[in-house]
N, CA and C atoms of all chains as a GROMACS GRO file, in nm:
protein
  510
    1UNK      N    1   4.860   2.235   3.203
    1UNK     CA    2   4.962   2.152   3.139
    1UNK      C    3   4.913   2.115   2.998
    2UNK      N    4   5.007   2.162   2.887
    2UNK     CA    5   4.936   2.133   2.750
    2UNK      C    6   5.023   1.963   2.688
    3UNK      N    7   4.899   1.930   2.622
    3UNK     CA    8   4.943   1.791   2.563
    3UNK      C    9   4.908   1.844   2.385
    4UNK      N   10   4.981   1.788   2.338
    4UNK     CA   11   5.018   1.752   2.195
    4UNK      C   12   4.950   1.636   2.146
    5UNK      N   13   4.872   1.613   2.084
    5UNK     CA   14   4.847   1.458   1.993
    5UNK      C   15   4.878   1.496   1.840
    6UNK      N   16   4.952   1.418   1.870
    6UNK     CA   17   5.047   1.403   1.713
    6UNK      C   18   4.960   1.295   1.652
    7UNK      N   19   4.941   1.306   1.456
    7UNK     CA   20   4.903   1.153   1.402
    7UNK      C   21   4.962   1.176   1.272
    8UNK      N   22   5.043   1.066   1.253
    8UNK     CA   23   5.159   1.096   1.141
    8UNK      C   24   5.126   1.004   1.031
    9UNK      N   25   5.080   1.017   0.914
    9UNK     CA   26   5.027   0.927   0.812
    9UNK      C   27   5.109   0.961   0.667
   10UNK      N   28   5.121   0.859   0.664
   10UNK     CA   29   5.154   0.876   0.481
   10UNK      C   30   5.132   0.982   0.404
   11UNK      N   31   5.192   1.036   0.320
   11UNK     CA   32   5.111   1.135   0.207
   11UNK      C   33   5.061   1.036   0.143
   12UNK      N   34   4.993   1.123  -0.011
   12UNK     CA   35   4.901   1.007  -0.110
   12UNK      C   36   5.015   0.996  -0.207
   13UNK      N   37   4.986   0.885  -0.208
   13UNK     CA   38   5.096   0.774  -0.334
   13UNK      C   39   5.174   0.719  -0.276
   14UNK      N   40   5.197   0.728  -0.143
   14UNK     CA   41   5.294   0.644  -0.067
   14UNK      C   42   5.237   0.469  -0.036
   15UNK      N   43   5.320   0.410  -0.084
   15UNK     CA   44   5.240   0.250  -0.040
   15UNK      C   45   5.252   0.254   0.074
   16UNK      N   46   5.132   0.164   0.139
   16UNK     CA   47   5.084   0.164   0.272
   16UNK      C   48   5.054  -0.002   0.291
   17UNK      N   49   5.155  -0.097   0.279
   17UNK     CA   50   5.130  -0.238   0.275
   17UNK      C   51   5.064  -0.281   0.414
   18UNK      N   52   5.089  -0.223   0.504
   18UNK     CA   53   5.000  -0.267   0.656
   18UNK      C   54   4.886  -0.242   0.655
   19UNK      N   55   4.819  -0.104   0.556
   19UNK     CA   56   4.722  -0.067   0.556
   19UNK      C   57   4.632  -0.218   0.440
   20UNK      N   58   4.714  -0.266   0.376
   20UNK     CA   59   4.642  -0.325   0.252
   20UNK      C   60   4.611  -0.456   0.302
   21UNK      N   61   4.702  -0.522   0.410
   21UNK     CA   62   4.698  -0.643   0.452
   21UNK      C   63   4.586  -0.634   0.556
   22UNK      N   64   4.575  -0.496   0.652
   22UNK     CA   65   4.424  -0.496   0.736
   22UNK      C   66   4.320  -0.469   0.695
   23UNK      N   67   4.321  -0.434   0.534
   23UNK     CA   68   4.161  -0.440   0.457
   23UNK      C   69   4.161  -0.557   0.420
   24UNK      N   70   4.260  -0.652   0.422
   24UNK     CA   71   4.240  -0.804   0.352
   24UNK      C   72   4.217  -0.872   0.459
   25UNK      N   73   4.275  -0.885   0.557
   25UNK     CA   74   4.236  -0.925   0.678
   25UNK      C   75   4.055  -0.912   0.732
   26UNK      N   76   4.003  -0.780   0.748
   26UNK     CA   77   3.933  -0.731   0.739
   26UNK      C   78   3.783  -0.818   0.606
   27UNK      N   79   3.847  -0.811   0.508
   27UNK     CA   80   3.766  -0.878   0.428
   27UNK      C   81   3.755  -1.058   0.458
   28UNK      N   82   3.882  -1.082   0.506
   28UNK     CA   83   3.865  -1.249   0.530
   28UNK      C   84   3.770  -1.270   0.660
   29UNK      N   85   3.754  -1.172   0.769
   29UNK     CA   86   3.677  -1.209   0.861
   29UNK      C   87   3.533  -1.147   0.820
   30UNK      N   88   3.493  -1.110   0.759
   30UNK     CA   89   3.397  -1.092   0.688
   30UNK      C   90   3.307  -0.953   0.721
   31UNK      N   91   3.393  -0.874   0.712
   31UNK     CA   92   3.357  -0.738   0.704
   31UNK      C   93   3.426  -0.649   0.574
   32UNK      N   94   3.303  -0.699   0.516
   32UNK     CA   95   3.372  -0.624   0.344
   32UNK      C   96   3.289  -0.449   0.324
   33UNK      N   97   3.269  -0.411   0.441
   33UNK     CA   98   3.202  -0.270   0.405
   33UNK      C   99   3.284  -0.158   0.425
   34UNK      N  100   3.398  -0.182   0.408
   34UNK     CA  101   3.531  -0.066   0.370
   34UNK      C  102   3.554  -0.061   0.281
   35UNK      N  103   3.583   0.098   0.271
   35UNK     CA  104   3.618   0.128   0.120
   35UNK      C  105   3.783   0.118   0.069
   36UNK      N  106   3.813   0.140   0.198
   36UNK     CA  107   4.019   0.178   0.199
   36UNK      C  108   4.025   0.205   0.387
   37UNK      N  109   4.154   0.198   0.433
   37UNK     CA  110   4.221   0.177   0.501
   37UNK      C  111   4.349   0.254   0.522
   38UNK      N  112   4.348   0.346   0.630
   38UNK     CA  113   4.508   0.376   0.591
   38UNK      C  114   4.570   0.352   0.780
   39UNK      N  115   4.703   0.317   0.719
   39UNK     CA  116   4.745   0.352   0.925
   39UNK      C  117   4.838   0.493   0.917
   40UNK      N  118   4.869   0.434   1.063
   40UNK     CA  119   4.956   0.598   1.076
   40UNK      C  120   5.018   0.572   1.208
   41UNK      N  121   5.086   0.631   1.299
   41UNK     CA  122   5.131   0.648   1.410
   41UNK      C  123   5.105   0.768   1.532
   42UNK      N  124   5.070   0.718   1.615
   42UNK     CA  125   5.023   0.845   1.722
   42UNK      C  126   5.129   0.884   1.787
   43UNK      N  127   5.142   0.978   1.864
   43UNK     CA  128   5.170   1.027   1.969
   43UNK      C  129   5.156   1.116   2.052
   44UNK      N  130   5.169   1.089   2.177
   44UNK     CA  131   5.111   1.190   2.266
   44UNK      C  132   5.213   1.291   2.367
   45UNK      N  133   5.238   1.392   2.310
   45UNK     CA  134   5.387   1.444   2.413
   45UNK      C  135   5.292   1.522   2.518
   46UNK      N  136   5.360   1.526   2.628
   46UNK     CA  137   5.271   1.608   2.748
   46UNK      C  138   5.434   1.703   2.759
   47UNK      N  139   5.381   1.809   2.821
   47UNK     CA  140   5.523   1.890   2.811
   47UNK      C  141   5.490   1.937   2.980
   48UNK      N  142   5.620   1.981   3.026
   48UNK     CA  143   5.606   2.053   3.200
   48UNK      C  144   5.536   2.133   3.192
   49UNK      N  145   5.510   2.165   3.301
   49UNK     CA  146   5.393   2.246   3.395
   49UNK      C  147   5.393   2.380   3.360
   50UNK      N  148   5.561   2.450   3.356
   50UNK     CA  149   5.532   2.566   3.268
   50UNK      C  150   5.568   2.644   3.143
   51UNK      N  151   5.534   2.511   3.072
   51UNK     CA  152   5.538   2.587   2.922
   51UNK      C  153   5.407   2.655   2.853
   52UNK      N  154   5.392   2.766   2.778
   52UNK     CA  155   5.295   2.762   2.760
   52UNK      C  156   5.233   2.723   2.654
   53UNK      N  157   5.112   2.767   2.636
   53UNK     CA  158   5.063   2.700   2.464
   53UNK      C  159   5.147   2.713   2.358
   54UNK      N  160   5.173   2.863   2.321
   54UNK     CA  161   5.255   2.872   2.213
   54UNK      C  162   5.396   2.839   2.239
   55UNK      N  163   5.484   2.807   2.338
   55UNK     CA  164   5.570   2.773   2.344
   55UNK      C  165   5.576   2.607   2.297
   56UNK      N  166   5.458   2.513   2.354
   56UNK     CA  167   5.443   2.378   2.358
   56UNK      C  168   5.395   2.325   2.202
   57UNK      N  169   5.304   2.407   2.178
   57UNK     CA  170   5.334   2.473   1.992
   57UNK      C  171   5.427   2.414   1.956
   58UNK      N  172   5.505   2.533   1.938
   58UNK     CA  173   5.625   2.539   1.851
   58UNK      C  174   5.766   2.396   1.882
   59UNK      N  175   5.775   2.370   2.028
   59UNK     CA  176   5.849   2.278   2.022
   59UNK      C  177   5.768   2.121   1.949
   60UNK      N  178   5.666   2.104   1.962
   60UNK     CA  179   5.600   2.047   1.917
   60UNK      C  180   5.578   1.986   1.750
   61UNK      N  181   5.594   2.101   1.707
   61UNK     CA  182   5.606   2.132   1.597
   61UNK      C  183   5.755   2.114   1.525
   62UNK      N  184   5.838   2.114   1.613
   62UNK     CA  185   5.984   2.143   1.572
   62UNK      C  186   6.023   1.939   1.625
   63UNK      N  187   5.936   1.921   1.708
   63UNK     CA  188   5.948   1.716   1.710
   63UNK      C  189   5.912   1.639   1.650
   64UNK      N  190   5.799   1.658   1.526
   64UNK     CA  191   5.766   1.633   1.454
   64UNK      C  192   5.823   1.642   1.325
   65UNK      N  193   5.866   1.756   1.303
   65UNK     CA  194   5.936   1.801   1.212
   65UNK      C  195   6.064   1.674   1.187
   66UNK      N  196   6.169   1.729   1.308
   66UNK     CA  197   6.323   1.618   1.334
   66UNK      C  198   6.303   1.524   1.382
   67UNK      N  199   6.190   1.443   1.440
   67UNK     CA  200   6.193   1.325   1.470
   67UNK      C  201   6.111   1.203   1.459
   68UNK      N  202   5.999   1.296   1.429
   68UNK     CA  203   5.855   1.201   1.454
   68UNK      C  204   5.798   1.176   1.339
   69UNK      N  205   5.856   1.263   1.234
   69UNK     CA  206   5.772   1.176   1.083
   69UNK      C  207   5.919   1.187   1.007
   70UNK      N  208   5.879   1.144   0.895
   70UNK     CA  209   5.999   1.120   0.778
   70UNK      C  210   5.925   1.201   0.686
   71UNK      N  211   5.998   1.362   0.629
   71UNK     CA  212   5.847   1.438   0.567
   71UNK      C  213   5.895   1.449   0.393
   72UNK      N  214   5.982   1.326   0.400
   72UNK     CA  215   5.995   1.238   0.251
   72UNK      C  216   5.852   1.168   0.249
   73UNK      N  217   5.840   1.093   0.325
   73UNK     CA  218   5.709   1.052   0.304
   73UNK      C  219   5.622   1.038   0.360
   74UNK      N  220   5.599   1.074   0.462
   74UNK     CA  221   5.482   1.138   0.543
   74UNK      C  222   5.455   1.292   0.604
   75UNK      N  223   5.306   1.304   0.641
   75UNK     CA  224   5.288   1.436   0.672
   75UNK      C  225   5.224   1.398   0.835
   76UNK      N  226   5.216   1.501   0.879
   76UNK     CA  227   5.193   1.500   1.040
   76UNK      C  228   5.052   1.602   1.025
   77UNK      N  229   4.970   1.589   1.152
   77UNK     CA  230   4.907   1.687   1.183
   77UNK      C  231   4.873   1.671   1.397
   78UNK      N  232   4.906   1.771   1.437
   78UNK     CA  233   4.850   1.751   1.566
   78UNK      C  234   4.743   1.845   1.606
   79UNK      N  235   4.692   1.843   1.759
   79UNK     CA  236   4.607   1.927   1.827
   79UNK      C  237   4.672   1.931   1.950
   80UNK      N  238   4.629   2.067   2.009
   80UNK     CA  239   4.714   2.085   2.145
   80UNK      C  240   4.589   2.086   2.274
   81UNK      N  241   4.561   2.003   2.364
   81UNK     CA  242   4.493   1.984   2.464
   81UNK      C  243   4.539   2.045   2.587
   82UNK      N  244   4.443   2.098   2.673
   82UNK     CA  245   4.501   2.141   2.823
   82UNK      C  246   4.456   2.037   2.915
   83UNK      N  247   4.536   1.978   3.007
   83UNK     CA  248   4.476   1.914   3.078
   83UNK      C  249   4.523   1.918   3.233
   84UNK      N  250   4.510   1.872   3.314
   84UNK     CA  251   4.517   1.928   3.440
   84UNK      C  252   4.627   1.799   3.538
   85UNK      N  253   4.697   1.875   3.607
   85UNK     CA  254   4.755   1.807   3.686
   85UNK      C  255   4.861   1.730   3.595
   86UNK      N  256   2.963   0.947   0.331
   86UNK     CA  257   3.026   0.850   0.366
   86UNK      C  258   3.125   0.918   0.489
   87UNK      N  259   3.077   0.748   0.604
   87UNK     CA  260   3.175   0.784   0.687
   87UNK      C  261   3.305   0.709   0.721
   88UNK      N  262   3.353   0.783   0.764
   88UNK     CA  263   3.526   0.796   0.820
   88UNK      C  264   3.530   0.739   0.962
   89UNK      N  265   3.632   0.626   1.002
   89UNK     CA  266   3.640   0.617   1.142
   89UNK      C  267   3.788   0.638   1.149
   90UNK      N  268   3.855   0.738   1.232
   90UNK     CA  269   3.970   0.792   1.314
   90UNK      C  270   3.977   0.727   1.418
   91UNK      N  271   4.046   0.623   1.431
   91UNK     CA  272   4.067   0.484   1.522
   91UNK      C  273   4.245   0.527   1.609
   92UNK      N  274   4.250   0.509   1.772
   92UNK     CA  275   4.396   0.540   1.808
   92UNK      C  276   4.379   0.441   1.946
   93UNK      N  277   4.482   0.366   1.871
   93UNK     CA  278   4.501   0.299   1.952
   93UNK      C  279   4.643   0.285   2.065
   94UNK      N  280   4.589   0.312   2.177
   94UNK     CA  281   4.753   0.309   2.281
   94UNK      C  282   4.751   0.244   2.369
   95UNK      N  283   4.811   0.232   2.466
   95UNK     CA  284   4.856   0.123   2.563
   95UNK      C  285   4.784   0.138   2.652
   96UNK      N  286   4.768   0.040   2.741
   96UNK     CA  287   4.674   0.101   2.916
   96UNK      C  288   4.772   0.058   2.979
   97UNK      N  289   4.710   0.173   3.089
   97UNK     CA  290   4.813   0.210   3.202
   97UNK      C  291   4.906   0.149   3.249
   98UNK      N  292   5.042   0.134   3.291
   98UNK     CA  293   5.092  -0.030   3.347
   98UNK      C  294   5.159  -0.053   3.233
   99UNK      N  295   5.131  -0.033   3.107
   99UNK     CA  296   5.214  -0.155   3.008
   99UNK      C  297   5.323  -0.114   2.943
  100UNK      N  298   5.451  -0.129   2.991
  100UNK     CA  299   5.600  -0.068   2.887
  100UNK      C  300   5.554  -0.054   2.785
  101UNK      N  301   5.665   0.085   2.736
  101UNK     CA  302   5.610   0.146   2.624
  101UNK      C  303   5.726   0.153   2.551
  102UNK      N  304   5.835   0.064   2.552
  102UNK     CA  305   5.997   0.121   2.513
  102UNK      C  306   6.028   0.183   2.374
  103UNK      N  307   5.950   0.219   2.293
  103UNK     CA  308   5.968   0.317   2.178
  103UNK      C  309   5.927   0.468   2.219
  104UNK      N  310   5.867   0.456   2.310
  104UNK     CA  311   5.803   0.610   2.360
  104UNK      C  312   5.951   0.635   2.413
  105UNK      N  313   5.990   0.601   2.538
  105UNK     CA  314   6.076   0.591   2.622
  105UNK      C  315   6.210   0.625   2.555
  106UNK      N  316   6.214   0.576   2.428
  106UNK     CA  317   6.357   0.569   2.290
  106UNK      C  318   6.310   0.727   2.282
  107UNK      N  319   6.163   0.782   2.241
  107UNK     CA  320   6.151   0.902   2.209
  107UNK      C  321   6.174   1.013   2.271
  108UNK      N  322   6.146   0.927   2.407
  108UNK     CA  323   6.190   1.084   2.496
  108UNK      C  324   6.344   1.066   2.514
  109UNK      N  325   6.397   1.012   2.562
  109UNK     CA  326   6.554   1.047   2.544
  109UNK      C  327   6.619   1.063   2.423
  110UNK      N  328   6.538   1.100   2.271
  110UNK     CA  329   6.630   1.095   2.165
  110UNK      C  330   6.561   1.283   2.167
  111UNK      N  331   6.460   1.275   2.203
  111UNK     CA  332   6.380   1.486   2.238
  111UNK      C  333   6.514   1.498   2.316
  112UNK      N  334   6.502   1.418   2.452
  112UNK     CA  335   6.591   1.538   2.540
  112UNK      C  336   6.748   1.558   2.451
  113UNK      N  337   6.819   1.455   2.396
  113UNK     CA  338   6.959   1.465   2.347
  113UNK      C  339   6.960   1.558   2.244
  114UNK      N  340   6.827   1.556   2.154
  114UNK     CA  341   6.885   1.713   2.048
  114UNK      C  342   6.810   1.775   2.116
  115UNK      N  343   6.817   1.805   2.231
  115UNK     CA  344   6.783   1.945   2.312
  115UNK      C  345   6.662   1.980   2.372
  116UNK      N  346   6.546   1.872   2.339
  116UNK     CA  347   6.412   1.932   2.310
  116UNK      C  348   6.406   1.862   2.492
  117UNK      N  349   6.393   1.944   2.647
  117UNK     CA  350   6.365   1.892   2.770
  117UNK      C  351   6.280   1.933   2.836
  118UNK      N  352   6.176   2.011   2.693
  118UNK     CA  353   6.081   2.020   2.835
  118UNK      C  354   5.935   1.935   2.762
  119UNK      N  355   5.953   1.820   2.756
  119UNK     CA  356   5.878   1.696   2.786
  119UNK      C  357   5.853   1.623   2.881
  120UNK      N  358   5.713   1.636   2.973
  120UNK     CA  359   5.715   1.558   3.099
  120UNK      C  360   5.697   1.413   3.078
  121UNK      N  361   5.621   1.355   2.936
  121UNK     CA  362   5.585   1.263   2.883
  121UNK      C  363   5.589   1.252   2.788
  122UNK      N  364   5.575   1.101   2.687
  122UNK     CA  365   5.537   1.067   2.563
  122UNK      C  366   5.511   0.937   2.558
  123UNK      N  367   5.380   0.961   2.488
  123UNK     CA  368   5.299   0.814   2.464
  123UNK      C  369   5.333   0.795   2.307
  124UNK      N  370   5.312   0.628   2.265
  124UNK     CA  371   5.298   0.627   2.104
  124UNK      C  372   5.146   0.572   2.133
  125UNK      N  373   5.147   0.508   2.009
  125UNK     CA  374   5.040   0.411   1.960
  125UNK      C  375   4.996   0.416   1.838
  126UNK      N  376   4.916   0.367   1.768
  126UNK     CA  377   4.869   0.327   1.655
  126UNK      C  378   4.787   0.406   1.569
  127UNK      N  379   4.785   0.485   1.449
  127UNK     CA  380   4.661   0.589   1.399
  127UNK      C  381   4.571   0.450   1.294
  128UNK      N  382   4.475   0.427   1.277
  128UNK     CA  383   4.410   0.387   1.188
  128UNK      C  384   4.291   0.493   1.116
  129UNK      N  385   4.282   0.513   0.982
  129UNK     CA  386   4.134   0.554   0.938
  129UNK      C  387   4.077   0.464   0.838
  130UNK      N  388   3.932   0.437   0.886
  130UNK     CA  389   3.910   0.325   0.813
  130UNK      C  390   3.750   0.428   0.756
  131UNK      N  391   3.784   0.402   0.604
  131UNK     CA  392   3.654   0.484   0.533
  131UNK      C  393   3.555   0.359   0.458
  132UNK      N  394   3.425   0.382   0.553
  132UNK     CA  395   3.309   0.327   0.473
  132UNK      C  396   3.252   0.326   0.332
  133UNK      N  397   3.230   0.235   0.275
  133UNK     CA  398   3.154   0.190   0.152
  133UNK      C  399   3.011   0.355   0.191
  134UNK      N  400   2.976   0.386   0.059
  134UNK     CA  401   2.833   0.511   0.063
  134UNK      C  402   2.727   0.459   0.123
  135UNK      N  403   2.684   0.300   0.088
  135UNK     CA  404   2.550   0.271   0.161
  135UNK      C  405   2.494   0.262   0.303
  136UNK      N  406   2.694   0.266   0.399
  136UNK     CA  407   2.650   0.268   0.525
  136UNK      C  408   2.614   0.392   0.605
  137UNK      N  409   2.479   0.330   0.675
  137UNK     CA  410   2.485   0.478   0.765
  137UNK      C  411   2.606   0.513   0.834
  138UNK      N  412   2.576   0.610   0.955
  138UNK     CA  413   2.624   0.636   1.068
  138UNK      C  414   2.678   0.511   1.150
  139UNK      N  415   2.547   0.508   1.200
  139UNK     CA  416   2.519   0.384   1.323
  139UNK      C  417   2.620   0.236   1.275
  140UNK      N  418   2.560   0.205   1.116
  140UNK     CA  419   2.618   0.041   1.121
  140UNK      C  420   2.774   0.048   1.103
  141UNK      N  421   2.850   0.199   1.048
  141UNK     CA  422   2.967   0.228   1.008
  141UNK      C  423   3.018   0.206   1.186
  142UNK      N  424   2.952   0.277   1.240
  142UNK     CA  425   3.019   0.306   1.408
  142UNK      C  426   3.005   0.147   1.458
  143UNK      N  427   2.912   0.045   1.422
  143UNK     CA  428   2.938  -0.029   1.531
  143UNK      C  429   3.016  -0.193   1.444
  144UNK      N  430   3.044  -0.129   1.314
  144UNK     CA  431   3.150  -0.212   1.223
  144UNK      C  432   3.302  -0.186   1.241
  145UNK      N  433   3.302  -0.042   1.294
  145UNK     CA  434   3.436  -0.034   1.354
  145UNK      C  435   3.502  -0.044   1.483
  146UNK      N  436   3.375  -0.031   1.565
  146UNK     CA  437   3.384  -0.143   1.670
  146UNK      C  438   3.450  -0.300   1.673
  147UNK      N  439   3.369  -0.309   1.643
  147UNK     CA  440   3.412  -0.494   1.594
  147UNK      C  441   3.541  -0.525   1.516
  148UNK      N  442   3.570  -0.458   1.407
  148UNK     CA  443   3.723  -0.437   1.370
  148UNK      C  444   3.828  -0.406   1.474
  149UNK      N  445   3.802  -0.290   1.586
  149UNK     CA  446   3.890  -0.282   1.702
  149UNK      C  447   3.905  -0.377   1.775
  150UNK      N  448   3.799  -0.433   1.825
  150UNK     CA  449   3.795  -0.564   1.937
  150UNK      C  450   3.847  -0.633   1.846
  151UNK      N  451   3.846  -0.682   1.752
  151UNK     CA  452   3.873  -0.805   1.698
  151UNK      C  453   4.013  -0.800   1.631
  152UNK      N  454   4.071  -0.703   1.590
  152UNK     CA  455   4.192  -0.716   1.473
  152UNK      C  456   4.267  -0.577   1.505
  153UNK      N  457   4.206  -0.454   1.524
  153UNK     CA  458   4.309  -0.400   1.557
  153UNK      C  459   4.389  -0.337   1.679
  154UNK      N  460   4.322  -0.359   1.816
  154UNK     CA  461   4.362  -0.355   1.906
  154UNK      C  462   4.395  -0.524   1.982
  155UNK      N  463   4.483  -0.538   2.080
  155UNK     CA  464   4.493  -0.662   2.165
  155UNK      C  465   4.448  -0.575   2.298
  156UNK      N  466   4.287  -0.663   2.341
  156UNK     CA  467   4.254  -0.567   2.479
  156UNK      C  468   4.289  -0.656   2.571
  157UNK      N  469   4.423  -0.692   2.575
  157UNK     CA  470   4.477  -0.745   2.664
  157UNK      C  471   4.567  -0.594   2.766
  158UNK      N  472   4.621  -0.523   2.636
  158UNK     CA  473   4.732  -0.430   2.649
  158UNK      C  474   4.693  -0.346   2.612
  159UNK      N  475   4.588  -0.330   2.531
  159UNK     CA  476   4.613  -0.151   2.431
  159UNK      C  477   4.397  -0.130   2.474
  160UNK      N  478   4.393   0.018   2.478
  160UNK     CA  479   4.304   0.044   2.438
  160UNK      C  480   4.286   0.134   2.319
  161UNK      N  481   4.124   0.160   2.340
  161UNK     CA  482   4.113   0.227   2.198
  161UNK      C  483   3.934   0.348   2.200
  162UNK      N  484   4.002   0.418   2.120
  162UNK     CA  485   3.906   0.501   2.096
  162UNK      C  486   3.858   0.542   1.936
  163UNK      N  487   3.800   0.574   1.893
  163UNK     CA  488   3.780   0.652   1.757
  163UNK      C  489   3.670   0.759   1.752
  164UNK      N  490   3.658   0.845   1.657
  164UNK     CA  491   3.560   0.945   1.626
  164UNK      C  492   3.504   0.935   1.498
  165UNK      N  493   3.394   0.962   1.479
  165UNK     CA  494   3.354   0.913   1.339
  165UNK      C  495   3.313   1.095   1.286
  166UNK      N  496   3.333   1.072   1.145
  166UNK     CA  497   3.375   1.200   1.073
  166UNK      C  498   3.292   1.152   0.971
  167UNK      N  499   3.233   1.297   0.896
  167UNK     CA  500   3.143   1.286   0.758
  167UNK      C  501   3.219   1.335   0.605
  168UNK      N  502   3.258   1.234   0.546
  168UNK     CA  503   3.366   1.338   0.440
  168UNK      C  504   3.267   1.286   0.319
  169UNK      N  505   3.279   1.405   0.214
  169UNK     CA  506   3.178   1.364   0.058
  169UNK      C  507   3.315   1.294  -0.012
  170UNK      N  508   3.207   1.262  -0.109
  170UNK     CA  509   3.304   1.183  -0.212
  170UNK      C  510   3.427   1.068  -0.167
   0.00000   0.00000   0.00000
């Protein structure tokens, strides 16, 4: 059974105000040894039992695309895992 | 300088109702062969040059427990990565 981990982040130049408020945050509790900060969004699609890699691929690829990022301003990257049961 | 790749998601048990939004908005434009979908949180948090390894890994520790996970509900993992410049 293949799983997908999706992590969908900003491109560069995109403001990232959540990211700026948890390096300030970050600095008020007194951990100032970051340089920058960025967030992003995960996800994890598990697909049925018999799809296969390159099939789980490509749909994968095609959810990300139409649903899972905005690729005005963000970019995606995933990895495809096998896992059992 | 290192990089921490921080993902944070839910433990087991805890509604997930944006995942849940995701899989029925896959299955309606067509996409059904999803057995699952998790979200959760991407963070990368990049170290200042002077830190090693070790104090980078157990500074982003302490940032997770403390600010960016609630280990009431979510857990968390990260991998630490070596990037120049």
């Amino acid at each position: 059974m293949w799983k997908a981990k999706v992590v969908v982040t900003y491109k560069p130049g995109i403001l990232d105000p959540e990211a700026k408020t948890i390096h300030q945050a970050l600095t008020s509790l007194g951990y100032t040894d970051f340089k920058n900060v960025e967030t992003g969004k995960y996800f994890q699609l598990t697909f049925k039992e018999k799809m296969t890699r390159d099939q789980a691929e490509s749909v994968a690829r095609e959810a990300c695309d139409k649903l899972l990022s905005n690729p005005v301003i963000q970019k995606y990257t995933f990895e495809m895992t096998e896992v059992s049961g």
